[in-house]
C-alpha positions as CSV (number, residue, x, y, z in Angstrom):
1,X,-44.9,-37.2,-23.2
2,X,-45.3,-40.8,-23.8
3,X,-44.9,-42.6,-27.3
4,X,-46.1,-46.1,-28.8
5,X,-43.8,-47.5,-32.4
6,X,-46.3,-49.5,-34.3
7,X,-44.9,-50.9,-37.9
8,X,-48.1,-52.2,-40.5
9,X,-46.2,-53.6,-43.1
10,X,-43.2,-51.0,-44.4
11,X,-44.7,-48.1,-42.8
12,X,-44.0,-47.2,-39.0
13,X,-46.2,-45.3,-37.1
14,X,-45.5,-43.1,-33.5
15,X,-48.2,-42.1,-31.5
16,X,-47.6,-39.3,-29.1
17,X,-49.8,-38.9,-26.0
18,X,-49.0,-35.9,-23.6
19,X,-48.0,-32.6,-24.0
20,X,-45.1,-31.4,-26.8
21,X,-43.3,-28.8,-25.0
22,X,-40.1,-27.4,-24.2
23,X,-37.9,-30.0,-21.9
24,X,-39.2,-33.6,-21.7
25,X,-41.7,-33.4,-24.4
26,X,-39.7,-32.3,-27.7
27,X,-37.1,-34.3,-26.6
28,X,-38.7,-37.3,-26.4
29,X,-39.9,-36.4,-30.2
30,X,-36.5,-36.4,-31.2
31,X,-35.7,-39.7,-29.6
32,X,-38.6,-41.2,-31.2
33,X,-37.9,-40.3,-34.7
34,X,-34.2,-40.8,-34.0
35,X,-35.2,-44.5,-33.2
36,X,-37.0,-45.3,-35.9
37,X,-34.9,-44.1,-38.6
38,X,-32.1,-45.8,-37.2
39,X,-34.0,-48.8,-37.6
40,X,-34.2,-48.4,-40.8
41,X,-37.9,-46.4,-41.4
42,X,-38.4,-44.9,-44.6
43,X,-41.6,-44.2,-44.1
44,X,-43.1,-42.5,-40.7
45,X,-46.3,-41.3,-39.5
46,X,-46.8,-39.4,-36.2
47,X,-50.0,-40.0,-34.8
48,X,-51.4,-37.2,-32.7
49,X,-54.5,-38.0,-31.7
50,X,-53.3,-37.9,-27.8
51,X,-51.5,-34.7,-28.2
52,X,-53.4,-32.3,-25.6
53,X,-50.8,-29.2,-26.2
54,X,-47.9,-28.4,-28.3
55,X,-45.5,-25.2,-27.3
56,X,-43.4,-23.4,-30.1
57,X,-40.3,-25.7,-29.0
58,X,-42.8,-28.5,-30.1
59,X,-43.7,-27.0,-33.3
60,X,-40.3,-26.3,-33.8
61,X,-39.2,-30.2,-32.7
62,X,-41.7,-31.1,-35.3
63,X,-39.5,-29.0,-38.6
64,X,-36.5,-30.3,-37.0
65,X,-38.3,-34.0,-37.2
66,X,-39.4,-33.1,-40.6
67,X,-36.0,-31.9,-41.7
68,X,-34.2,-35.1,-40.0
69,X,-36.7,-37.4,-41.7
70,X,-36.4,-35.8,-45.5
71,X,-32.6,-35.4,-45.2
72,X,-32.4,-39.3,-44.9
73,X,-34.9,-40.0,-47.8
74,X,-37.8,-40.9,-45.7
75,X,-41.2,-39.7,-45.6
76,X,-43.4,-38.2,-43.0
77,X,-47.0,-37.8,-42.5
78,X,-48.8,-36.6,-39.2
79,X,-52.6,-37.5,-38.8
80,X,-55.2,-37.3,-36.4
81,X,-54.0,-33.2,-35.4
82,X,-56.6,-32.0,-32.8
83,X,-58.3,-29.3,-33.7
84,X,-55.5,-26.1,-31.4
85,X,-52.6,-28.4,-33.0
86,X,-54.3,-27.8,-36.9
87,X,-54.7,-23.8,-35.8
88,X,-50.8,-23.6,-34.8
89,X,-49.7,-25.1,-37.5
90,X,-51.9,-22.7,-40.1
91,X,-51.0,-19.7,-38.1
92,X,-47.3,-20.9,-38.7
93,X,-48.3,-21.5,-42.2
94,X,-46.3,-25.3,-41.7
95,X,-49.7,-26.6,-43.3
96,X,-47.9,-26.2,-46.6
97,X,-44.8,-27.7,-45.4
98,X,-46.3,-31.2,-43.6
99,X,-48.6,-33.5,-45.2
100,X,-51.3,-33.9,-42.9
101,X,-54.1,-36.4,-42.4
102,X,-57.6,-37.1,-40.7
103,X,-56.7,-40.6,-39.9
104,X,-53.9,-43.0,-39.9
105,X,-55.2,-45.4,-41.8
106,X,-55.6,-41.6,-44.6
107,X,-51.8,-41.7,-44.0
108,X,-51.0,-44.7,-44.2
109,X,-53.1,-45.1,-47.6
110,X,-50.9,-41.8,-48.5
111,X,-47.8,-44.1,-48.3
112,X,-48.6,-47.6,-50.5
């Protein structure tokens, strides 16, 4: 898995490419968010819109992510969820736990 840290303005946004799966790919996640919150990101948005496949370890990097992010009083949004992604997360019923967005720029409107 590959990731890109964009900032517009206060808001910092990570898009993912690649698979989110046990090993490399949901521990690169965890890096990534690590990073930015140490920079000092209050508010984050994970863009997966290159995300072709996401394993339970990924879904479950994603709650720990979420978890991380909240217990530091910042916020996260994820946006552009392919279509398998959006269908894991309802079967999981996380849909009610993540705010989630067509877009960035939805997210990022979800954050001003």
């Amino acid at each position: 898995m590959k990731s890109n840290i964009q900032k517009h303005a206060d808001v910092t946004v990570v898009s993912l490419q690649g698979k989110i799966t046990i090993g490399e790919g949901d521990v690169r996640l965890r890096q990534c968010v690590n990073e930015v919150l140490e920079d000092g990101a209050k508010k984050i948005i994970l863009d997966l819109q290159d995300v072709s496949y996401m394993d339970s370890s990924g879904v479950g990097e994603l709650v720990a992510s979420y978890t991380t992010i909240s217990n530091r009083g910042a916020q996260l949004r994820l946006a552009n969820l392919k279509p398998k992604i959006y269908s894991l997360l309802q079967l999981t019923a996380l849909v009610t736990v993540f705010q989630i967005y067509d877009s960035t720029e939805d997210a990022l409107q979800s954050l001003s």
